[in-house]
Backbone as XML, in Angstrom:
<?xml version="1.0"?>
<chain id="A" units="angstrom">
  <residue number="1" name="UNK">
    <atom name="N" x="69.468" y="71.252" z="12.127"/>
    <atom name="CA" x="69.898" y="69.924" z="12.573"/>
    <atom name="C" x="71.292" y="69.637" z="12.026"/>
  </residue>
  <residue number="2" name="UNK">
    <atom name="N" x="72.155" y="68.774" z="12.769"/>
    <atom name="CA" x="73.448" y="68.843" z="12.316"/>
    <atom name="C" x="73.504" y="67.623" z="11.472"/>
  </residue>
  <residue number="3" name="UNK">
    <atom name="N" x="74.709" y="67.607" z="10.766"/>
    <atom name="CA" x="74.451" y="66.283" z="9.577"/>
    <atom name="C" x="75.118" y="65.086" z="10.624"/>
  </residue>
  <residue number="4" name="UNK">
    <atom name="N" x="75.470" y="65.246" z="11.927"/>
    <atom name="CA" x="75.798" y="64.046" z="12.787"/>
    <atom name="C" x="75.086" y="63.399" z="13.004"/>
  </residue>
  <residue number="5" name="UNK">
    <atom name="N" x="75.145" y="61.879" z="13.064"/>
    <atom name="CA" x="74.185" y="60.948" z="12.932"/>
    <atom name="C" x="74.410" y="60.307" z="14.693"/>
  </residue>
  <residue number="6" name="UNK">
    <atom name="N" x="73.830" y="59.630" z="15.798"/>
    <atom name="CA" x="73.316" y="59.162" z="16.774"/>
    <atom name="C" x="73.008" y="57.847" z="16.780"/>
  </residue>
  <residue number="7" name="UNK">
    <atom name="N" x="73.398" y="57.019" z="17.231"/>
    <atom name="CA" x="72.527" y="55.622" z="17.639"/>
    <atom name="C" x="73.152" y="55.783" z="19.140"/>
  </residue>
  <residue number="8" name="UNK">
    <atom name="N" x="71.878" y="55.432" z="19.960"/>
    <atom name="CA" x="72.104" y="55.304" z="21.490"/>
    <atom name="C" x="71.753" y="53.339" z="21.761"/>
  </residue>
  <residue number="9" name="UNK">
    <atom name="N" x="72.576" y="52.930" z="22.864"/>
    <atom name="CA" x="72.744" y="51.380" z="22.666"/>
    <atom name="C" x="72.854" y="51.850" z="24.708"/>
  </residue>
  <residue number="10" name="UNK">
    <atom name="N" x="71.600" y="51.239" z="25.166"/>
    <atom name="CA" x="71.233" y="50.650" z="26.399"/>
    <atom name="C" x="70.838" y="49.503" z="26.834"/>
  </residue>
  <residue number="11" name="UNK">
    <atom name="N" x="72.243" y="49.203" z="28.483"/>
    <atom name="CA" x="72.175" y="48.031" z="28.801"/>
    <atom name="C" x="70.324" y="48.093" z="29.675"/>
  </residue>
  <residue number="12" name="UNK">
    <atom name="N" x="70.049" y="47.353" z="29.462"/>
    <atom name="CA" x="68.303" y="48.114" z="30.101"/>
    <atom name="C" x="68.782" y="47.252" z="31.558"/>
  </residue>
  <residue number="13" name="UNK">
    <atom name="N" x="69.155" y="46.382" z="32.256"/>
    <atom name="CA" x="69.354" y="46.266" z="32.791"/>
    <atom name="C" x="69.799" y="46.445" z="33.848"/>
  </residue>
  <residue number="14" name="UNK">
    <atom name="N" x="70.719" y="47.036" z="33.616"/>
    <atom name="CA" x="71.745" y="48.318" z="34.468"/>
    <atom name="C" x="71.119" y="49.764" z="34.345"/>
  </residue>
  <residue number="15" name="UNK">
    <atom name="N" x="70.439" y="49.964" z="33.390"/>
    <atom name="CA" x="70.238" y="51.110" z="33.527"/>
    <atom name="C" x="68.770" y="51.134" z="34.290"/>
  </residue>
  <residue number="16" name="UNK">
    <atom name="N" x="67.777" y="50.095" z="34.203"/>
    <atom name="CA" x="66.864" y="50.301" z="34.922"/>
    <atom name="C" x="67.155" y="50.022" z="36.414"/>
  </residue>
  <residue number="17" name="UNK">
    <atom name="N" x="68.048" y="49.070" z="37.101"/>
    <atom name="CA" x="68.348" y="48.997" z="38.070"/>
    <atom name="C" x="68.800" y="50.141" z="39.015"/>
  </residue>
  <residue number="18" name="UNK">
    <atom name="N" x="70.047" y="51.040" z="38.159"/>
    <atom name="CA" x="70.071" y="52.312" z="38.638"/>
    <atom name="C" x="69.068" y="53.279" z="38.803"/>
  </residue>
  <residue number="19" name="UNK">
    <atom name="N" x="68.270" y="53.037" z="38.091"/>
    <atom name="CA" x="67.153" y="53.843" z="38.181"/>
    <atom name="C" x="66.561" y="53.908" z="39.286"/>
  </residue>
  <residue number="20" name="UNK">
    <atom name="N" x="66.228" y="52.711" z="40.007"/>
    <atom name="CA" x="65.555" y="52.149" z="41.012"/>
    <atom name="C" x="66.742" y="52.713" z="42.190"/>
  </residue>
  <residue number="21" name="UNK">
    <atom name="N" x="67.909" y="52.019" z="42.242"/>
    <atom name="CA" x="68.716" y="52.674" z="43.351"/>
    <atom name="C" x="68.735" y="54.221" z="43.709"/>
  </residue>
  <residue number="22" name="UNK">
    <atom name="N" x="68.469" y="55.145" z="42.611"/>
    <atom name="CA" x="69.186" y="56.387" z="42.624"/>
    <atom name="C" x="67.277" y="56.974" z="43.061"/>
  </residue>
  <residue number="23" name="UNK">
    <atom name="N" x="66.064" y="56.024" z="43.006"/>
    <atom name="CA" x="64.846" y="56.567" z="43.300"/>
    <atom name="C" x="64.421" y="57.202" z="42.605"/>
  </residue>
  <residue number="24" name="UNK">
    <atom name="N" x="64.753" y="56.997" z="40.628"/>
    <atom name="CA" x="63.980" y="57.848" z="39.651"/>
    <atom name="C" x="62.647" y="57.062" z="39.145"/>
  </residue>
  <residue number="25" name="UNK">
    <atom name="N" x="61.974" y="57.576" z="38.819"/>
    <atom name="CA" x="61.015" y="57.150" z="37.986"/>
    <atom name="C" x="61.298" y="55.817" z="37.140"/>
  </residue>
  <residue number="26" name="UNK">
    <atom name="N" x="60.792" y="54.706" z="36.752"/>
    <atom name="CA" x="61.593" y="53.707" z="36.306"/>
    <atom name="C" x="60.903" y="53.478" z="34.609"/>
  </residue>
  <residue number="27" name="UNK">
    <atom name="N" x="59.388" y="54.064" z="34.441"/>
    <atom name="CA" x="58.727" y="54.330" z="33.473"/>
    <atom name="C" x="59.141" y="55.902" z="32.878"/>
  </residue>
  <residue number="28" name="UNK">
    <atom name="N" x="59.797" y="55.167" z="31.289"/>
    <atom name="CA" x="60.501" y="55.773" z="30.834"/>
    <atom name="C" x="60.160" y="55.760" z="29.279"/>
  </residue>
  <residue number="29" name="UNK">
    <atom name="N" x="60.188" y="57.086" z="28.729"/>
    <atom name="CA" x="59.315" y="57.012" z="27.307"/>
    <atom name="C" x="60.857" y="57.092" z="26.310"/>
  </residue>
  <residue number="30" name="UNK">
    <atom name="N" x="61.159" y="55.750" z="25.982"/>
    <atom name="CA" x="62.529" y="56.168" z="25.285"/>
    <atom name="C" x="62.275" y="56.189" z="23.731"/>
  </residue>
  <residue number="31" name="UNK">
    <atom name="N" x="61.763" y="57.147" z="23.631"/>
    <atom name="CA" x="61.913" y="57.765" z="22.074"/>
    <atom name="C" x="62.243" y="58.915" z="22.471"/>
  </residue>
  <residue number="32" name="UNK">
    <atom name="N" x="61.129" y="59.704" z="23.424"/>
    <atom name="CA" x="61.938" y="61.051" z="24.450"/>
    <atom name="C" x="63.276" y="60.956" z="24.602"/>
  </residue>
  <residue number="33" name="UNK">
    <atom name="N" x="63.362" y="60.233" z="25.579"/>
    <atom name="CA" x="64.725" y="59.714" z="26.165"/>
    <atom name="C" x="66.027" y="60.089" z="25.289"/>
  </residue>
  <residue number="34" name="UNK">
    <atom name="N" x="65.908" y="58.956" z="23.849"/>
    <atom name="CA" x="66.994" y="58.835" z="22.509"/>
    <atom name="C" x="67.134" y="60.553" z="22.599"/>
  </residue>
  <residue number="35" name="UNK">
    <atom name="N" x="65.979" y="60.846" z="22.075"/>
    <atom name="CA" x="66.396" y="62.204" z="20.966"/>
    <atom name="C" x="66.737" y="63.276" z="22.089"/>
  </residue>
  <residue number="36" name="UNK">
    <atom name="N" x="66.561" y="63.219" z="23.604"/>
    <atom name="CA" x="67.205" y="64.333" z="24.180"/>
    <atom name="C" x="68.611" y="64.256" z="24.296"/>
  </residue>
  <residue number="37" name="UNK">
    <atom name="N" x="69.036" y="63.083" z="24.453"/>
    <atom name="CA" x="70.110" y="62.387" z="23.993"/>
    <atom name="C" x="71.185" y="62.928" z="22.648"/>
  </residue>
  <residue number="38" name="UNK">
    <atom name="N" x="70.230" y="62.580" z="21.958"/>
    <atom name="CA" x="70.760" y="63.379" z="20.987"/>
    <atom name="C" x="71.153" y="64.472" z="20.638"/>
  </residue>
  <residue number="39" name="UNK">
    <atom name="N" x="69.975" y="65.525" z="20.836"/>
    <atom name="CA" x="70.083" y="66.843" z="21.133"/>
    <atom name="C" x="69.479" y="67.175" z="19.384"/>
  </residue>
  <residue number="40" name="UNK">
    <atom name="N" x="70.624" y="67.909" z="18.950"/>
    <atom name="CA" x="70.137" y="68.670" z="17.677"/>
    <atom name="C" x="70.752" y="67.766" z="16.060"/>
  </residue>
  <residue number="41" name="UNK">
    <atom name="N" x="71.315" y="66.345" z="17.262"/>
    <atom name="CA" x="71.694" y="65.426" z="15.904"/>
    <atom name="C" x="70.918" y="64.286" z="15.664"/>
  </residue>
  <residue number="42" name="UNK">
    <atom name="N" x="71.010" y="63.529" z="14.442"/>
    <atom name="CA" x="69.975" y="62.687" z="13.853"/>
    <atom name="C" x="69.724" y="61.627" z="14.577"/>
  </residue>
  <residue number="43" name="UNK">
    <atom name="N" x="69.193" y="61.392" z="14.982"/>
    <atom name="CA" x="68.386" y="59.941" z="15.961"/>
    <atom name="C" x="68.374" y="58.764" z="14.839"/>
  </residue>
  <residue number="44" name="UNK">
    <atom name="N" x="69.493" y="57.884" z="14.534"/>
    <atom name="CA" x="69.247" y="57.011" z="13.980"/>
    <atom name="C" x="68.584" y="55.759" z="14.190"/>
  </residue>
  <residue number="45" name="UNK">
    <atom name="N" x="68.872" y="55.062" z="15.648"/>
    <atom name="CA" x="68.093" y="54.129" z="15.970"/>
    <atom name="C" x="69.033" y="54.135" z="17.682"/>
  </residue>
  <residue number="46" name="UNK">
    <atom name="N" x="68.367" y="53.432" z="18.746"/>
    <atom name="CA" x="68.621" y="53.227" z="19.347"/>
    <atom name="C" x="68.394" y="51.505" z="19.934"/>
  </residue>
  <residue number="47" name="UNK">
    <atom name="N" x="69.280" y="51.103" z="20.309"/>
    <atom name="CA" x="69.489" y="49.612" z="20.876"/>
    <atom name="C" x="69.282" y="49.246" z="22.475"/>
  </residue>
  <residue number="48" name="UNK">
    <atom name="N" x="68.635" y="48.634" z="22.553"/>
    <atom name="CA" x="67.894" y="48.108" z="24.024"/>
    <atom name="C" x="68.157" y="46.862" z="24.227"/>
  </residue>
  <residue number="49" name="UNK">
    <atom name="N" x="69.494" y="46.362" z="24.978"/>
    <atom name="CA" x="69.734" y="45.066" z="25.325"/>
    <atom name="C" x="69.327" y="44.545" z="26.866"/>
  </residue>
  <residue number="50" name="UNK">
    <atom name="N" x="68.559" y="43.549" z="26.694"/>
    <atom name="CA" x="67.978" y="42.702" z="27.772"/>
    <atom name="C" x="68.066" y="41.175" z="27.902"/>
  </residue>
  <residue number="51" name="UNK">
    <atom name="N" x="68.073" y="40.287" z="28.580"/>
    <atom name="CA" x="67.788" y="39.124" z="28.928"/>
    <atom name="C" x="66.189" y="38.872" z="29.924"/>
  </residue>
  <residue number="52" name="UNK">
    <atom name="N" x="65.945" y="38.255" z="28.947"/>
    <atom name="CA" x="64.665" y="38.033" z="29.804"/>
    <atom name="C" x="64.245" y="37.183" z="30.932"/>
  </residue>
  <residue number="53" name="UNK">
    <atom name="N" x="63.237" y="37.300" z="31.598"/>
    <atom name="CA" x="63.024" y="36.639" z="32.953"/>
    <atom name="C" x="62.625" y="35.276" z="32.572"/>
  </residue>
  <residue number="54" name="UNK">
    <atom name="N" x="62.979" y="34.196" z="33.588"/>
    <atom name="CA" x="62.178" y="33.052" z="33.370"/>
    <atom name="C" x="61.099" y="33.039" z="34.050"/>
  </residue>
  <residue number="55" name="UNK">
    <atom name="N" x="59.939" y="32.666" z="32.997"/>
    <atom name="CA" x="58.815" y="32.311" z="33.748"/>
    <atom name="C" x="58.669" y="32.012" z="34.931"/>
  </residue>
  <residue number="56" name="UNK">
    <atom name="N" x="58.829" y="30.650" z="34.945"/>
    <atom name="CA" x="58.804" y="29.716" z="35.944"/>
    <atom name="C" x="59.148" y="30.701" z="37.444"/>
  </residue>
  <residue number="57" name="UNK">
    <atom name="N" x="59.987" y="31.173" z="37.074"/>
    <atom name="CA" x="60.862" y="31.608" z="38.029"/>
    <atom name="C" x="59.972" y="33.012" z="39.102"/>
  </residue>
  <residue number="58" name="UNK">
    <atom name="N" x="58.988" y="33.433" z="38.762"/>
    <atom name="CA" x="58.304" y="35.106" z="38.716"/>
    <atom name="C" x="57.893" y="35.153" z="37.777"/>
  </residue>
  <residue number="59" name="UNK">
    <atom name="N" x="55.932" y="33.888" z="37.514"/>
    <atom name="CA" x="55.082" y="34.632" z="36.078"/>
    <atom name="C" x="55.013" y="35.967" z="36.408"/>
  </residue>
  <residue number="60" name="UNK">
    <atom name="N" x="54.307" y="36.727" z="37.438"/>
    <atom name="CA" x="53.980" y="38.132" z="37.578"/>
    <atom name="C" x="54.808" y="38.894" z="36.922"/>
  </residue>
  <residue number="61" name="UNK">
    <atom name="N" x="56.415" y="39.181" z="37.427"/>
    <atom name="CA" x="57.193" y="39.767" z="37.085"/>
    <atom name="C" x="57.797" y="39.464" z="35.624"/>
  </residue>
  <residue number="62" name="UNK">
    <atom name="N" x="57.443" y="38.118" z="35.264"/>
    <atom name="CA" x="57.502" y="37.805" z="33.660"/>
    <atom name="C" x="56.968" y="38.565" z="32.470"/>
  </residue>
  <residue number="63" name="UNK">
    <atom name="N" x="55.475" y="38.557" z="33.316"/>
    <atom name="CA" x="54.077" y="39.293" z="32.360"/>
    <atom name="C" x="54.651" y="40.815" z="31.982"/>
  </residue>
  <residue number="64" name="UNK">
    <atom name="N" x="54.597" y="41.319" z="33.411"/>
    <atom name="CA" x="55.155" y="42.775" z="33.827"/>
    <atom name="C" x="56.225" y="42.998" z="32.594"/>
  </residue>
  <residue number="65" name="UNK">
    <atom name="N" x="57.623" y="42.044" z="32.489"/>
    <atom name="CA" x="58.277" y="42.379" z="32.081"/>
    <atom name="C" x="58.144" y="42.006" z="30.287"/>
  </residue>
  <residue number="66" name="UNK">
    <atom name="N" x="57.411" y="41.188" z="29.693"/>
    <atom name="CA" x="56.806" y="41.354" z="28.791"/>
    <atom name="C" x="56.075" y="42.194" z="27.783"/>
  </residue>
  <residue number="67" name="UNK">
    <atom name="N" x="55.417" y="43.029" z="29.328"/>
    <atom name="CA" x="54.686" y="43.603" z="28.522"/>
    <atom name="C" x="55.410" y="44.612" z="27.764"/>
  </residue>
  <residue number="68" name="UNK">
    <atom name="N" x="56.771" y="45.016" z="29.250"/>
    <atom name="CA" x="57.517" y="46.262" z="28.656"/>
    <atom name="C" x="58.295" y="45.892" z="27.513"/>
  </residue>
  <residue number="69" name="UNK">
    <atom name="N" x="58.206" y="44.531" z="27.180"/>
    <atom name="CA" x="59.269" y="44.635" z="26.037"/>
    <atom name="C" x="58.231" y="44.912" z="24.943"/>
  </residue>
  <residue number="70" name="UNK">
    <atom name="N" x="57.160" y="44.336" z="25.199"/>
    <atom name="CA" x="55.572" y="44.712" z="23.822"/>
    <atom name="C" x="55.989" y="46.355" z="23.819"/>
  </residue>
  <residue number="71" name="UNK">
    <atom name="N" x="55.940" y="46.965" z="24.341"/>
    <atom name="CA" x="55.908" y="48.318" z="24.495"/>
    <atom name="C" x="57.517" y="49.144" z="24.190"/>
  </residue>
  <residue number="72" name="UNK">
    <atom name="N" x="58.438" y="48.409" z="24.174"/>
    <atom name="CA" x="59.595" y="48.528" z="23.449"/>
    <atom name="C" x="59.506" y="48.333" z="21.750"/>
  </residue>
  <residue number="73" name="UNK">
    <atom name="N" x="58.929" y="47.109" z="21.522"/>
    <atom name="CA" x="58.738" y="46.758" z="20.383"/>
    <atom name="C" x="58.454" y="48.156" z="19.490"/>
  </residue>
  <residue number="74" name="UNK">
    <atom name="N" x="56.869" y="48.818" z="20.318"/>
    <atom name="CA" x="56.219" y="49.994" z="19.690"/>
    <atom name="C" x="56.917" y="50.621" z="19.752"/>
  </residue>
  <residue number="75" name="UNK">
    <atom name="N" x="57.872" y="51.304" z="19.768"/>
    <atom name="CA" x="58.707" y="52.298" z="20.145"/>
    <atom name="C" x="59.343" y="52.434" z="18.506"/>
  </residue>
  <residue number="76" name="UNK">
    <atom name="N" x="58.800" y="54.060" z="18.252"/>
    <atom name="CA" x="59.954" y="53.709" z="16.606"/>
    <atom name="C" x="61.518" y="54.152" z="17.044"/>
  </residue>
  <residue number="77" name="UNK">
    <atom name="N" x="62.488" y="53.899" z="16.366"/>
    <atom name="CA" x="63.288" y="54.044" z="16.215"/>
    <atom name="C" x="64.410" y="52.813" z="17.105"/>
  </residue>
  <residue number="78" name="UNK">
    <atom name="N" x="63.825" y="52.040" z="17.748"/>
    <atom name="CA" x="63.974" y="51.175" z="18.541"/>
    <atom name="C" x="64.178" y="49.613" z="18.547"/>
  </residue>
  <residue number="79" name="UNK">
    <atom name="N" x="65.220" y="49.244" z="18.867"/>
    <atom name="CA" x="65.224" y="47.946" z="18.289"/>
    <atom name="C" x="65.756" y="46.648" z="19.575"/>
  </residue>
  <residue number="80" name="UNK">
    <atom name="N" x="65.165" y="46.442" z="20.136"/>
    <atom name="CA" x="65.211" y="45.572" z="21.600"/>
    <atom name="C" x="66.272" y="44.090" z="21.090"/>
  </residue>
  <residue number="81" name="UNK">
    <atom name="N" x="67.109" y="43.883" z="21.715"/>
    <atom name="CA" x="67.819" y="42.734" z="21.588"/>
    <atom name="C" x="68.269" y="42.167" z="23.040"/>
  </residue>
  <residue number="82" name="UNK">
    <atom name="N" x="67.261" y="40.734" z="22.850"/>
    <atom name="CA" x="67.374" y="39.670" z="23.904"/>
    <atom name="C" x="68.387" y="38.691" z="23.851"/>
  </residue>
  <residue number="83" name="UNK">
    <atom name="N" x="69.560" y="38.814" z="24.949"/>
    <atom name="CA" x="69.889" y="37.712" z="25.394"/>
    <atom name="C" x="69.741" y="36.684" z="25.785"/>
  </residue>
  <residue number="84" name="UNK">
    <atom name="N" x="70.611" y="35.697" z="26.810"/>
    <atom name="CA" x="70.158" y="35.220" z="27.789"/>
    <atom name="C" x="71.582" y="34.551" z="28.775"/>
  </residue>
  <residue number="85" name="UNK">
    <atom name="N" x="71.007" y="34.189" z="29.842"/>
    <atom name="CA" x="71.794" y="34.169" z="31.193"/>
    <atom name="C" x="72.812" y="32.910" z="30.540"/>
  </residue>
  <residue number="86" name="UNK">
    <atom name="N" x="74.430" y="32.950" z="30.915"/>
    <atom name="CA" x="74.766" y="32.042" z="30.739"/>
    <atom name="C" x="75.236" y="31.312" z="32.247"/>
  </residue>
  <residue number="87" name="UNK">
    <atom name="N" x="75.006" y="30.460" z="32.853"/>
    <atom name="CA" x="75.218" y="29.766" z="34.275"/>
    <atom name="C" x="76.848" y="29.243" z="34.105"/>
  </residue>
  <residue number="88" name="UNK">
    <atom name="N" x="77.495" y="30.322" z="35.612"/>
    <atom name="CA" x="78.702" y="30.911" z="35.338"/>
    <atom name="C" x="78.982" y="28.609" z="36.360"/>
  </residue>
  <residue number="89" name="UNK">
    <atom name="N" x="80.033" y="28.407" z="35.803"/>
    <atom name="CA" x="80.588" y="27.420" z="36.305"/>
    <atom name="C" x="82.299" y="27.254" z="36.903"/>
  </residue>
  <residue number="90" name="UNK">
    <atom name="N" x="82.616" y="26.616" z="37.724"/>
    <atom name="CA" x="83.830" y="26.743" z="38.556"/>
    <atom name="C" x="84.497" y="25.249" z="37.872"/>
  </residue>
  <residue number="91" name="UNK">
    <atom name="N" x="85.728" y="25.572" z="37.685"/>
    <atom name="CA" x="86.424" y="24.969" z="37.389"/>
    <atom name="C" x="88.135" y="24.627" z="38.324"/>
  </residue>
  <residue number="92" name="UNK">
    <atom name="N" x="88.300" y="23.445" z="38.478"/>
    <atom name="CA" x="89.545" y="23.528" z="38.918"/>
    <atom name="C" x="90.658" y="23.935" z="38.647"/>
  </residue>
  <residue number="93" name="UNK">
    <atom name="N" x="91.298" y="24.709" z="39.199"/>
    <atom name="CA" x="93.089" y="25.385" z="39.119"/>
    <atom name="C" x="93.703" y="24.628" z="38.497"/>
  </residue>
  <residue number="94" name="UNK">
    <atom name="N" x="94.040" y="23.574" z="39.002"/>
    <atom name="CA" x="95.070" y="22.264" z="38.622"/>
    <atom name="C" x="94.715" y="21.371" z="37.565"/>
  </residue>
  <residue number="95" name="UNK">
    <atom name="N" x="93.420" y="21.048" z="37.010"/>
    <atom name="CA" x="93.298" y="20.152" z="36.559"/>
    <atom name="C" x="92.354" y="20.381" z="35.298"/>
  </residue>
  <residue number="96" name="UNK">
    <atom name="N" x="91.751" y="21.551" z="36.108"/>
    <atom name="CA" x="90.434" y="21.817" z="34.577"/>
    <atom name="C" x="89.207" y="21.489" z="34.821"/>
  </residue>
  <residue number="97" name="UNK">
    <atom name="N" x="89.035" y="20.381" z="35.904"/>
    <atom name="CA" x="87.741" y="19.743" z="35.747"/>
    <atom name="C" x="86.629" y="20.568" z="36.601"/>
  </residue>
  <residue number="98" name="UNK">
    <atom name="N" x="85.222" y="20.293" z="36.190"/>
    <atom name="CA" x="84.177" y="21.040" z="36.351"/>
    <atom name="C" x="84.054" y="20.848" z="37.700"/>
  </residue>
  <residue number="99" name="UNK">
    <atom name="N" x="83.879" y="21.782" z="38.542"/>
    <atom name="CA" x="83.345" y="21.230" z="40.006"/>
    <atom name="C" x="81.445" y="22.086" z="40.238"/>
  </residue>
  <residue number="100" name="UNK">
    <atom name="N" x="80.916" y="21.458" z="41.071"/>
    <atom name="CA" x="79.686" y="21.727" z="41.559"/>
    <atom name="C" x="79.575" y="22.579" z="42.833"/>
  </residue>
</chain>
């Protein structure tokens, strides 16, 4: 093993989306994943950034997506970090002020 050390940092977002476009498998065992990644260097931790769904919005797809973060959680070497959406707003050229 080489004394090079590894942290892998995924947008899960983008990367699961591509997943879906390109027609791969979207269930994905990322502890596998990290260390092939890695190869023959040290797997220090890997980072999983997401924003999560609103409820309200899709419980089903909430639960769904819950669960995968429960199942991120388990994941050793793994450390999931949630965002969240910021609601992009328009502003006027001339003046500054907020428009709707």
């Amino acid at each position: 093993m080489s004394d090079e050390r590894i942290m892998v940092f995924i947008d899960g977002s983008n990367f699961y989306h591509n997943l879906k476009t390109h027609h791969f498998d979207t269930k994905i065992d990322f502890k596998k994943f990290s260390n092939l990644l890695c190869g023959a260097r040290k797997h220090v931790r890997t980072y999983y950034y997401n924003t999560p769904l609103k409820q309200g919005d899709d419980p089903g797809e909430y639960r769904r997506q819950q669960s995968f973060f429960d199942s991120l959680r388990r994941t050793p070497y793994l450390e999931l970090k949630l965002g969240y959406f910021l609601k992009k707003t328009k502003t006027c050229e001339n003046c500054g002020h907020i428009l709707n």
